[in-house]
C-alpha positions as CSV (number, residue, x, y, z in Angstrom):
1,X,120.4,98.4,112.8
2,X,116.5,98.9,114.0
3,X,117.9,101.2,117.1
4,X,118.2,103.9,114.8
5,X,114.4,103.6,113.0
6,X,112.5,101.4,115.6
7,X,110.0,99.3,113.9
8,X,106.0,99.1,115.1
9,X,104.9,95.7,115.1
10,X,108.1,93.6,114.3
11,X,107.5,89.7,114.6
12,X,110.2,88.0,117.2
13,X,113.5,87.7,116.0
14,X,114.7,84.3,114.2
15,X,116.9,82.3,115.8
16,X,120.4,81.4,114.1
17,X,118.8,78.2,112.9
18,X,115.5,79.5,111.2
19,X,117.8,81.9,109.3
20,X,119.9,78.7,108.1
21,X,116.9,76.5,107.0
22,X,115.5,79.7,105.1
23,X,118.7,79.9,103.8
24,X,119.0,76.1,102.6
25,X,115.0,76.6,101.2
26,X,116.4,79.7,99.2
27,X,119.8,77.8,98.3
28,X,121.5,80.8,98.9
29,X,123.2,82.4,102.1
30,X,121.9,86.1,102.5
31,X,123.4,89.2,102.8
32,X,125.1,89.6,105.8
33,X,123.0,93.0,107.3
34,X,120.0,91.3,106.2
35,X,120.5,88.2,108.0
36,X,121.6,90.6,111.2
37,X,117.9,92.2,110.5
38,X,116.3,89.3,110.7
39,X,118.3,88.2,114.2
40,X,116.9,91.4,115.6
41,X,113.5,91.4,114.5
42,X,110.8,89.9,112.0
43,X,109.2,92.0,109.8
44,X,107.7,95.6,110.7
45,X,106.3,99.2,110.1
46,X,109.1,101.0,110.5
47,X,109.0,104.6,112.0
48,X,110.9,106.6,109.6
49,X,109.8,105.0,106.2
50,X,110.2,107.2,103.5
51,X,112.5,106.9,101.2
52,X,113.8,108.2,97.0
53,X,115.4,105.5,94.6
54,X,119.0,106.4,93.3
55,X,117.8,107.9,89.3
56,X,119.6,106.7,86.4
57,X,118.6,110.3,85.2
58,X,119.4,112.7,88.0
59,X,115.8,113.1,88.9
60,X,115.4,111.5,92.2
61,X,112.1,113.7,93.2
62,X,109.9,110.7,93.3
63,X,109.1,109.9,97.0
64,X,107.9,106.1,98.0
65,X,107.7,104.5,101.7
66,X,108.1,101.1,103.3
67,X,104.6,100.1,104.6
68,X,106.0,96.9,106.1
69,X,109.0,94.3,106.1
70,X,108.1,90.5,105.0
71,X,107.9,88.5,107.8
72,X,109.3,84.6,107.9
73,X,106.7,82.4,109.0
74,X,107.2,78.2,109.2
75,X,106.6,78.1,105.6
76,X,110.1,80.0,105.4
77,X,110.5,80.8,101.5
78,X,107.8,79.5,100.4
79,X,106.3,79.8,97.8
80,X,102.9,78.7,100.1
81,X,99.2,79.3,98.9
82,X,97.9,78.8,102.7
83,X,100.8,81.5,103.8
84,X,99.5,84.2,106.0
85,X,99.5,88.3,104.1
86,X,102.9,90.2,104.9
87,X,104.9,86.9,105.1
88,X,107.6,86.1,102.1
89,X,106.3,83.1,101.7
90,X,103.1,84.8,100.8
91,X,104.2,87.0,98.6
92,X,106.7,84.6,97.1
93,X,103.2,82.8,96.0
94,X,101.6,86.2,94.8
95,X,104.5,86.8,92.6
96,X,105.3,83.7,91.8
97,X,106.7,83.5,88.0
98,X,107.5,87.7,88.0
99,X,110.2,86.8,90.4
100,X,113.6,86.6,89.7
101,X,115.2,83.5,90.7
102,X,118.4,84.9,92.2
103,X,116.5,87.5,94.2
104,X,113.6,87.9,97.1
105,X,110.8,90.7,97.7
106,X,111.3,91.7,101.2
107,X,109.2,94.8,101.9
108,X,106.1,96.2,100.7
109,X,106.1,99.9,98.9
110,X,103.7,102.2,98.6
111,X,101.0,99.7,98.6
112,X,101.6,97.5,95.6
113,X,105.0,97.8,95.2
114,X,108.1,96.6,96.8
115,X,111.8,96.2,97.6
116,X,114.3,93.2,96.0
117,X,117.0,91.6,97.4
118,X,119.3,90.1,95.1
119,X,121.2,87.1,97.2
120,X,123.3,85.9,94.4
121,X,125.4,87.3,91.2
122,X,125.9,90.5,90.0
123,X,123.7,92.3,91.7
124,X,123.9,90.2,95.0
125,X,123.2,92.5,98.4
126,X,121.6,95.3,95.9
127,X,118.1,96.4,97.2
128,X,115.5,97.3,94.1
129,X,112.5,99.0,94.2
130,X,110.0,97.5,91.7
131,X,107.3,100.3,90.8
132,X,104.6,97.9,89.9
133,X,102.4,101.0,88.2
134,X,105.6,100.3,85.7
135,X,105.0,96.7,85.4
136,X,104.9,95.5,81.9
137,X,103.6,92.4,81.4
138,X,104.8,90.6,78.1
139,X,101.6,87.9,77.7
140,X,100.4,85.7,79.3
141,X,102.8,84.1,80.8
142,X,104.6,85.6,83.4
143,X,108.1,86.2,83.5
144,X,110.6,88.4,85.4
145,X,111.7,90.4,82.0
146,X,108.4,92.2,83.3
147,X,109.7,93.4,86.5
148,X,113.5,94.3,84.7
149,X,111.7,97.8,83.6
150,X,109.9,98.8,86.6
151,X,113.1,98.5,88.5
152,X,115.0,101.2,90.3
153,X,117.8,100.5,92.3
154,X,117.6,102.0,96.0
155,X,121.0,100.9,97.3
156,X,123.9,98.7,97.4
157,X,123.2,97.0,100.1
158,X,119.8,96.5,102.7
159,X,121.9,98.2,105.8
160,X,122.3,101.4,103.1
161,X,118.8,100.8,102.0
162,X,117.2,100.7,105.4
163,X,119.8,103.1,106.8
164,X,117.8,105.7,103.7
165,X,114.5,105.5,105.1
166,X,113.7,109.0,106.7
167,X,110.6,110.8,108.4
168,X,108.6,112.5,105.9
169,X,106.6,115.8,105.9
């Protein structure tokens, strides 16, 4: 998968085991081409990064990059207060309570946004861009009803999702 968009400052791959205890921590298996990302690398800038969510209205102008993939540190999942930035577990703590629970954020976007990956039901293997200048929140608690209308779907799966990102002007 990264031959194709080599990525700057990738973490070392997880082993076959780290992947399983992340899994067990999330209580969910993950998407096949995700796991296979994570066996090849941890994390990263990649080189091509741009990228345009799929538009419920036919207007799909809207340009938006990857700045970086999550990496997995010891604190796996998380969600960890002490967990280094640009970690899932770090961001699983930042966004703690916004989060849906059947999905993880596992890229950042444009700065303050970032992708979803939904590991279970309807949606599992569906990568999401949440626009977080479209983040609504509801009071003060809270809740991942906010992130439902900031969220644009990029592709079916993270392979097709990563497989989008292209070199932009």
């Amino acid at each position: 998968m990264i031959e194709q968009n080599p990525l700057r400052d990738a973490g070392p791959a997880l082993s076959v085991a780290a992947i399983e205890a992340l899994e067990q921590r999330l209580g969910a298996s993950l998407p096949e081409d995700y796991r296979q990302f994570l066996l090849e690398c941890n994390g990263g800038t990649p080189m091509r990064a741009a990228f345009r969510p799929r538009a419920d209205d036919g207007d799909d102008d809207e340009e938006f990059w990857v700045d970086y993939f999550y990496r997995i540190d010891d604190h796996l999942a998380g969600p960890a207060s002490d967990a280094a930035p640009g970690t899932l577990a770090f961001w699983r703590e930042v966004l703690r309570g916004y989060l849906p629970p059947d999905a993880i954020p596992v890229a950042c976007v444009a700065r303050d946004s970032f992708w979803l990956l939904f590991l279970r039901g309807p949606r599992r293997g569906e990568v999401h861009l949440v626009d977080w200048d479209e983040v609504a929140e509801s009071g003060e608690e809270r809740s991942p009803e906010d992130l439902e209308a900031a969220m644009h779907l990029v592709a079916g799966s993270f392979g097709e999702a990563f497989g989008k990102l292209y070199a932009s002007d």
